[in-house]
N, C-alpha and C positions, 0 to 999 in steps of 0.2 A: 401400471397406470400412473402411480403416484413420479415414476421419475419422468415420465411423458411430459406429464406438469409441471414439474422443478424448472424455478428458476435458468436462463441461461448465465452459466458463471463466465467468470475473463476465462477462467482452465480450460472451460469446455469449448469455446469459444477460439483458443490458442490450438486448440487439437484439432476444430474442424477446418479450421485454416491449414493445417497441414497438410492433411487428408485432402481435402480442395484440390490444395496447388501439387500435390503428388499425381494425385487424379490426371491435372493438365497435363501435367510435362511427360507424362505418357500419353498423353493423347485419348485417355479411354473414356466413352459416356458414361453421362451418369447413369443411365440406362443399362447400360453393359455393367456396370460395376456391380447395380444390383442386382442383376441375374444373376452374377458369379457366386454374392450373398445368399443368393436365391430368397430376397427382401424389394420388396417394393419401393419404386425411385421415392417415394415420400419419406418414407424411414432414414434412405441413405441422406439424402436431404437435410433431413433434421439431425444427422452425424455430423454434415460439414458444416451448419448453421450454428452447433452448440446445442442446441432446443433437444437432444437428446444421448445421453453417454453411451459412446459405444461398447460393445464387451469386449472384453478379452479378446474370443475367440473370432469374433466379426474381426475385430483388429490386424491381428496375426492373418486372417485369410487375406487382407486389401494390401498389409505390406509386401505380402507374398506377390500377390497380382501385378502390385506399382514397382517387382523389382528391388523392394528395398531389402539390400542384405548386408550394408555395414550393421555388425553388431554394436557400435555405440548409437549408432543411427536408432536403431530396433528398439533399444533397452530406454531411449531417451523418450521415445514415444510412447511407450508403454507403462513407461513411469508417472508420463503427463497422465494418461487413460487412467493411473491408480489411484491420482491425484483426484481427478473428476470424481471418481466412483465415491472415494474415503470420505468420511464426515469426519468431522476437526471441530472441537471446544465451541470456535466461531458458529456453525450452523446451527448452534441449540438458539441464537439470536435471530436468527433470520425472519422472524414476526417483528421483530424489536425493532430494527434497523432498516436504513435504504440497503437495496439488495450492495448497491457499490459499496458501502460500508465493508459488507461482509468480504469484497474480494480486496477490498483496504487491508482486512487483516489478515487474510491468506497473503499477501502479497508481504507482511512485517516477519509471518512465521517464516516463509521461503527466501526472503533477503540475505544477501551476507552482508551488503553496506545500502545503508537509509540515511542520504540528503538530504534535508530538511532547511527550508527557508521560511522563516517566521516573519511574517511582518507586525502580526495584531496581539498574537496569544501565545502562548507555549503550546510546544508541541505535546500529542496529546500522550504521547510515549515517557513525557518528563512531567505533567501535571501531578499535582498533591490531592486526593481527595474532592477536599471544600472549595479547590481552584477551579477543578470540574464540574463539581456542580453545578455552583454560579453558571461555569458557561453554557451548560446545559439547558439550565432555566433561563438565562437570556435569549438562549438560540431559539426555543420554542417553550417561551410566554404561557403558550396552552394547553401544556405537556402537564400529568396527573403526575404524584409525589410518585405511583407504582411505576409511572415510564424513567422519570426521571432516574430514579433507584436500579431498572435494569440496565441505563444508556449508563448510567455511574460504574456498576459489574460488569459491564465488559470493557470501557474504556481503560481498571484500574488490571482487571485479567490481563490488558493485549501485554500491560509492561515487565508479563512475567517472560517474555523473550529477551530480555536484557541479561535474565541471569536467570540461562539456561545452558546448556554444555557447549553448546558453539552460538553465540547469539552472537546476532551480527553486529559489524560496525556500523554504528551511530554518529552523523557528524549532521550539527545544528549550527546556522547563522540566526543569529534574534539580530531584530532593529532593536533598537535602541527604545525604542516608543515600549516595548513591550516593556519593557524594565519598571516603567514610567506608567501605563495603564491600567486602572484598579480595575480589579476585579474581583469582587468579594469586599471583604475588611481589609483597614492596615496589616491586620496582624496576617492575615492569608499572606496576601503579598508578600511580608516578609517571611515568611515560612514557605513560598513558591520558590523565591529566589534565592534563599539559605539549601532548599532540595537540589537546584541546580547547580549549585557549590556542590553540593554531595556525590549527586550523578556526574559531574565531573571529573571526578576521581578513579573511576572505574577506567582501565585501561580502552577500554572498546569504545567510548564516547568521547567526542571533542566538541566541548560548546565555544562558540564564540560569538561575540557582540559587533556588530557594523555600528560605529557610534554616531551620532548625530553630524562632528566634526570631518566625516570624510565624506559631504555633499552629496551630490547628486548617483541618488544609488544606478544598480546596471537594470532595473526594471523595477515599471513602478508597477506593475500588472498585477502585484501580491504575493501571498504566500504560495509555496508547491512543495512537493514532495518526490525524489527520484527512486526507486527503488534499483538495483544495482541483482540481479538471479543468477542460480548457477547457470551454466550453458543453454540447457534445453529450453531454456524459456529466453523471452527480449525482455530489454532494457524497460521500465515503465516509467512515466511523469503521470501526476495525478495532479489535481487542481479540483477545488472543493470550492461548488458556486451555492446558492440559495434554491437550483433547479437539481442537485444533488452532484454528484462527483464524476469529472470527466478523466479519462486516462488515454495517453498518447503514447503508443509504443515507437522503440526504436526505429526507421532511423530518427523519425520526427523528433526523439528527445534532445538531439544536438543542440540545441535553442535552449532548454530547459541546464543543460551543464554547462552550456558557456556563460550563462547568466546567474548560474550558482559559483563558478570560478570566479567572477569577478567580485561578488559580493562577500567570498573567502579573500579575496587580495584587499576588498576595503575595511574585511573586518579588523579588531584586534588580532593578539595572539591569543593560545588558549590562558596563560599566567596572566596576562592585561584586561583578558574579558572577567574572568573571572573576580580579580579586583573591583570592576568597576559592578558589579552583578553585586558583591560584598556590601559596596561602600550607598547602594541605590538600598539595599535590602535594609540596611541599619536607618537609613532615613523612613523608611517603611514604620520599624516599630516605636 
C-alpha cells in the first residue's frame, strides 16, 4: 500500500516511459499486456505512469513478452527498476522538500558532469553554510528555525558528491552580479567567494565568471542546470521557478547547451575568473 501512494519520481516516471513505447512498437494492448501479467489494466497503467514501481519479476516477464533481448538493453532497464525501488540519503527529506527537489538530488548523485549557469546566487553544490542559510530564509520568510535547519542538512549533504570516488564533473558560469550581490554579511560573502577559490582547485570543477564587460549575455531567461547521465537515462535541464522546479529532457535540452556554450565562450577563463572572484572577495572584507 505504502508504494501505491509514493510519490511519482523522474526514475519511475523514465521507466514507464519505456515500458509505454516497448509496449507500442510491438503493437500489444494494454489489456493483453496485463493478462500475460495476469494484473489488472489499472496496475499496468500505473507501471507506465510511474504512479507505481514495478518488480523485478513483472519486469523480466514484459521484457520477455516486448522481445527485448539485448542484454545491455535488459540490464539498463533493470538497473533503472533498482533505482526506483532503492531509497538514497535524499528520501529521508522527502517531507522537508518539493518532491522535484528530491529527484534534483538523485539526478547530482547519478551525473558524471553538472552544467550549471548562475545568474543570481551560487550554486547550491558550492554554497558555505551562513550563505545558505540566508538564502533559505529569504526564499521562504515563513519557514520555522526547525525547516530552515533541515533545508540547511541536506543542501550542505548533496556536496558530499564532490568528494566521493567518481564524483562527477562540475562546471559553473556565475554572472558577474553574483560576485557583487550580498547575501548575508560582508564577511559571508567574502568567505563564499574565498570557498569558490578553494572549490576551484579540485580537478573535477571549473568555475568561471561571464564579466559584466562582455554585454549582452546568450539568455536572459536566468539560471539552469544540465545534468549530463550515464546511458540508460536522457540528458536533463532543470529550471527552478517560484511554482517549484521544471525539467526538460533530451532532445528538448539542445536550447539549454547552446545557451550554456555561449555563456562559456563569454566567460573568463578558469585562471581570470578566479582572479577576478579573489580581487571582489578582498573588497568584501
Amino acid at each position: 500500500m505504502a508504494a501505491a501512494l509514493q510519490r511519482s519520481t523522474l526514475r519511475s516516471q523514465w521507466l514507464g516511459q519505456e515500458l509505454r513505447q516497448l509496449r507500442d512498437a510491438k503493437g500489444i494492448l494494454l489489456k493483453e499486456a496485463a493478462e500475460y501479467l495476469q494484473r489488472d489494466t489499472g496496475t499496468l497503467s500505473r507501471y507506465e505512469t510511474g504512479f507505481y514501481p514495478i518488480r523485478r519479476p513483472d519486469l523480466l516477464a514484459l521484457l520477455d513478452l516486448y522481445s527485448v533481448s539485448d542484454p545491455q538493453r535488459r540490464e539498463a532497464l533493470l538497473k533503472l527498476s533498482q533505482d526506483v525501488w532503492q531509497k538514497g540519503w535524499w528520501d529521508g527529506y522527502a517531507q522537508d522538500v518539493a518532491g522535484s527537489m528530491i529527484d534534483f538530488v538523485w539526478l547530482e548523485t547519478r551525473a558524471t558532469h553538472i552544467r550549471s549557469f548562475a545568474a543570481m546566487v551560487v550554486p547550491g553544490l558550492l554554497q558555505i553554510p551562513t550563505y545558505a542559510e540566508k538564502l533559505l530564509q529569504i526564499n521562504d520568510p515563513g519557514a520555522t528555525p526547525e525547516q530552515v535547519e533541515r533545508w540547511l542538512e541536506l543542501r550542505m549533504t548533496r556536496q558530499q558528491v564532490l568528494d566521493g570516488e567518481t564524483p562527477p564533473r562540475l562546471s559553473v558560469v556565475l554572472d558577474e552580479a553574483v560576485l557583487h550581490r550580498k547575501i548575508g554579511t560582508p564577511q559571508t560573502m567574502a568567505a563564499q567567494l574565498h570557498h569558490l577559490g578553494q572549490c576551484s582547485t579540485k580537478p573535477t570543477i571549473d568555475i568561471r565568471v561571464c564579466p559584466f564587460r562582455a554585454g549582452t549575455p546568450a539568455s536572459t531567461h536566468g539560471a539552469f542546470t544540465i545534468f549530463q547521465l550515464p546511458a540508460q537515462f536522457p540528458e536533463v535541464a532543470y529550471v527552478e521557478t517560484m511554482a517549484g522546479g521544471l525539467y526538460v529532457e533530451s532532445p528538448d535540452t539542445e536550447r539549454f547547451l547552446r545557451t550554456y556554450d555561449v555563456h562559456t565562450t563569454n566567460a573568463l577563463g578558469p585562471a581570470d575568473s578566479i582572479e577576478l572572484i579573489s580581487a571582489i572577495a578582498a573588497k568584501w572584507q
